[in-house]
N, C-alpha and C positions, 0 to 999 in steps of 0.2 A: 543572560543565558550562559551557562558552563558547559563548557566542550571535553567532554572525560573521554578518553580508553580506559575499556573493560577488559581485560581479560578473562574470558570465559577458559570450560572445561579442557577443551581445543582449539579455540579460535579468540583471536581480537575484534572487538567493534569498539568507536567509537559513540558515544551517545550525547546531545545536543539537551541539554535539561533547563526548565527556567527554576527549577528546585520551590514549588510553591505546596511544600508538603503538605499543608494543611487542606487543600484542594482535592478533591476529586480527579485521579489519573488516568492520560491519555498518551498512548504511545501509536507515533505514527511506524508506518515500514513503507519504504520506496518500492518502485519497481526496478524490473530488467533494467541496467547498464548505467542507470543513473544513482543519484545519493538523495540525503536529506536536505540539500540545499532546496531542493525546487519544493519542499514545505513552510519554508521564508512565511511564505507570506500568510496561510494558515497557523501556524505557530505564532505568530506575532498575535492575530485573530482570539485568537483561544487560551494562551496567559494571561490575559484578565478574570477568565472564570475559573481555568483547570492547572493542574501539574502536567505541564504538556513535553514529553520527550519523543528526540528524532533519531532514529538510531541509522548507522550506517555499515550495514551485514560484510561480512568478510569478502574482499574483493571491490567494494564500493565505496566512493568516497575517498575519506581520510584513512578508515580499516585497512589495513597489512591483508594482502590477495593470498587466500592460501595456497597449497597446491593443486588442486586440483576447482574447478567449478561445484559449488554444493548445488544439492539438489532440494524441490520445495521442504520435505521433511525435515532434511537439515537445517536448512534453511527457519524451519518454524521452532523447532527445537530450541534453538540459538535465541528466538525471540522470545520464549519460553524460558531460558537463562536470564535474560535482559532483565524480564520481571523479577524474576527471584532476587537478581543482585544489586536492583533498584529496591525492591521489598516493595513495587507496587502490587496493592491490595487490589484484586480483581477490576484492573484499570478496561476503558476501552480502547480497544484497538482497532486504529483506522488505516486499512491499506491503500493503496491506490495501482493501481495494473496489475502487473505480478504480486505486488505485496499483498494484495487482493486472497490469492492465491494461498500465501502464505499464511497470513493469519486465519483464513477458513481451515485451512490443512490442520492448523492448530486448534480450533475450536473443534472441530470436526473430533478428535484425539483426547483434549484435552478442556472439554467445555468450562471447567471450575474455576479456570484461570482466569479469567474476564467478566464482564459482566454484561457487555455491549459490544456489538461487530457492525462498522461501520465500511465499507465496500465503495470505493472511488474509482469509476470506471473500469469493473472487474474484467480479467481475462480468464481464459479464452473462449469466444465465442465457438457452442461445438459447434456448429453448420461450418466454421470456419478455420478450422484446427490446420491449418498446413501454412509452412513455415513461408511462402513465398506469397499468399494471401495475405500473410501477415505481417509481411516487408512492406508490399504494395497499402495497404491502407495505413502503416508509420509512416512512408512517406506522403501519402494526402492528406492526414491529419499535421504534419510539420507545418503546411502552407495555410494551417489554418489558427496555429499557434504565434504571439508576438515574441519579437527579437530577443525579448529581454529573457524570454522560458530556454528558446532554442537554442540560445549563449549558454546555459547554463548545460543542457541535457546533451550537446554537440560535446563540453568538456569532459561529459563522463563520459562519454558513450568511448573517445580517443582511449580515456585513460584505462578504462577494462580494455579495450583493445577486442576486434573484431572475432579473432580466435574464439575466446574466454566466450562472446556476446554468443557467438553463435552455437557453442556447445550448450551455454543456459536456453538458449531459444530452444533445444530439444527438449529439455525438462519441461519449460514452462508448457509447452505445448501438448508435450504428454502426458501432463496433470488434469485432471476431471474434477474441478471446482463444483459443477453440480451434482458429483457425489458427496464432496465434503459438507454440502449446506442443507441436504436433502436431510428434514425432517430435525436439523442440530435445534439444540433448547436454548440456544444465545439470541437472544433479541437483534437482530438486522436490518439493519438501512443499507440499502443501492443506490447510491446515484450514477449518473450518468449526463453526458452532452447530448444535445441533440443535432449538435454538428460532431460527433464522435464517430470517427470512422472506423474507430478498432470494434468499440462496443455500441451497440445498435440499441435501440430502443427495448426493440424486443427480447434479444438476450436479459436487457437489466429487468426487465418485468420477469423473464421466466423465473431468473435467477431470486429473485425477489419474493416468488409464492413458494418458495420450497423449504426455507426453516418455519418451526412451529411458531415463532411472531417474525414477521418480515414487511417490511416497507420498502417503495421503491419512490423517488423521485428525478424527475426530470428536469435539468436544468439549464432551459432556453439560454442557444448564441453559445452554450460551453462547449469543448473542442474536447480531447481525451486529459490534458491539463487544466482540468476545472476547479483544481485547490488555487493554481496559480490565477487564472483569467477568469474568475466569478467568485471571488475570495468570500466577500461578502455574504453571497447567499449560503455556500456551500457551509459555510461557519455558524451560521442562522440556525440551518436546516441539523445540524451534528448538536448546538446546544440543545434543539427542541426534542432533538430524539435519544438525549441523552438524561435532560431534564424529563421526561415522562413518565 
């Protein structure tokens, strides 16, 4: 894997590539306050079959923190540059929490750039849009996540630093993700845990019947980190819906 900074239009990111151009490409996007690290083990999964990159948006990760917190459009924007300056050809793109968010914002806007929208325990649930709801179930979902994920999402979380976390928690929350997928022409998959305290069953089905082809699956014992703690199936379940 090669670990590049990009220099975009305005901003720096970092991107994680296993460069298998001949492959079919897949670009993941993290969520809130954490990086591409906790794609380890999905990444590893999925370089046997695809050109898989992990990128790390401004503020996260390895990325240089801009000045101020972006917000989802920028944020999708950005990932929207990643492609062009990768020259991936209408890759899929798999979010997982926020990134969820992001890459919907962008297909939503920009459908042509993709070809597939994959959704890893998408946020926010609306029944559940308020900022202390959704402290309260990060911290019950933590006790249901192992050592080795919460090592890794505790060091981002420091490294954005609480400030930075909690002005994007406004954003993220003030995004309406089932406006973005509502009726879009990108083929999507949802998944979700069924021990997922952020995202419920129900959200992921709702979410799930609202673009023009949508799939939802459920992925038994997984927690809101189901790329990392059900590697397996969740890698399974993205060739088959990518393969289709």
């Amino acid at each position: 894997m090669l670990i590049q900074p990009l220099q975009l239009s305005r901003h720096r990111v970092v991107v994680t590539s296993s460069l298998n151009i001949s492959r079919p490409s897949i670009l993941l996007v993290h969520g809130i306050g954490v990086s591409s690290r906790y794609f380890t083990r999905l990444v590893n999964a999925l370089v046997p079959y695809y050109d898989v990159h992990a990128v790390d948006l401004p503020g996260y990760g390895k990325a240089p923190t801009p000045p101020r917190p972006l917000s989802i459009e920028e944020l999708a924007d950005l990932v929207h540059e990643v492609c062009d300056r990768l020259q991936l050809k209408t890759p899929t793109l798999i979010g997982q929490s926020m990134g969820c968010q992001i890459v919907a914002n962008l297909a939503h806007r920009k459908p042509e750039v993709m070809s597939r929208l994959i959704l890893l325990g998408p946020t926010v649930n609306k029944a559940e849009r308020h900022l202390l709801i959704q402290a309260w179930h990060l911290c019950q979902d933590t006790f249901h996540e192992p050592l080795s994920v919460n090592r890794i999402v505790i060091a981002d979380y420091l490294r954005m630093g609480f400030r930075r976390y909690l002005q994007t928690s406004r954003s993220m929350i003030a995004d309406r993700i089932e406006d973005a997928l509502a009726d879009n022409p990108v083929p999507t998959l949802v998944m979700s845990g069924s021990r997922d305290k952020i995202v419920p069953k129900e959200w992921g089905v709702y979410l799930a019947e609202l673009p023009q082809i949508g799939e939802y699956a459920l992925i038994d014992g997984a927690p809101h980190l189901l790329q990392w703690t059900h590697t397996d199936e969740v890698a399974r379940r993205c060739r088959e819906f990518i393969e289709s």
